[in-house]
C-alpha positions in Angstrom: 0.0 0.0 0.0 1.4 3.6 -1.0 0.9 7.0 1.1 0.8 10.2 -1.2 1.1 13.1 0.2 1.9 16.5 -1.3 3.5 17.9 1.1 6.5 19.1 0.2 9.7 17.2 1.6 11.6 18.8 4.5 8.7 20.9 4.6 8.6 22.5 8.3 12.0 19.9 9.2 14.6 21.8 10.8 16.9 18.8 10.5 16.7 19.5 6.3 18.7 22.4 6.9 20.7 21.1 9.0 21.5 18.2 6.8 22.0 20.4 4.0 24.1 22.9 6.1 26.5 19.8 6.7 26.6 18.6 3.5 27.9 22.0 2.1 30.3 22.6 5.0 31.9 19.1 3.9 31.7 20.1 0.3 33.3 23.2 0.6 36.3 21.5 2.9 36.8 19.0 0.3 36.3 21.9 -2.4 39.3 23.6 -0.5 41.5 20.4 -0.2 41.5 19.5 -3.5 42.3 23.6 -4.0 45.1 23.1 -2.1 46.8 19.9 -3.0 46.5 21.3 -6.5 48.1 24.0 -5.9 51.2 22.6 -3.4 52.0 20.1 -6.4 53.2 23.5 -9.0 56.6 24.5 -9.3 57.2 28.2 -7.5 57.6 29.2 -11.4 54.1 27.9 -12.7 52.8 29.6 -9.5 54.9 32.8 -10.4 53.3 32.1 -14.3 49.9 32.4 -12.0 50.3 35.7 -10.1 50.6 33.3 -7.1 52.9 32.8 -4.2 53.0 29.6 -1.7 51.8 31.7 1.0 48.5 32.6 -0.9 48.3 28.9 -1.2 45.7 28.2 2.0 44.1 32.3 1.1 42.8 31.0 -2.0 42.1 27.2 -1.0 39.4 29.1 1.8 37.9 31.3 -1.0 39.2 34.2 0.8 41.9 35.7 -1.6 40.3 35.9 -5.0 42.0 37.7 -7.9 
């Protein structure tokens, strides 16, 4: 036996948001690890070819430093 509803999922759920709030937090951390490692693996030329230094390595891995 089915149940149809139509109301909308996660409706009135706080724990949607919170879901989805976690989700993107762990996202963007793996967003900003991948930045990174990317990033640690070029030469300090192809960094210099970039406008880049290493120490604006972990600036733009956070999304803070953009150019």
């Amino acid at each position: 036996m089915a149940i149809i509803s139509n109301r909308p999922l996660g409706g009135d759920f706080g724990g949607t948001r919170v879901l989805a709030g976690l989700v993107g937090r762990i996202a963007a951390w793996n967003d900003a690890r991948v930045t990174r490692a990317s990033l640690s693996r070029l030469s300090d030329r192809e960094l210099d070819d970039l406008g880049l230094v290493r120490g604006d390595i972990d600036e733009i891995a956070q999304g803070s430093k953009l150019r």
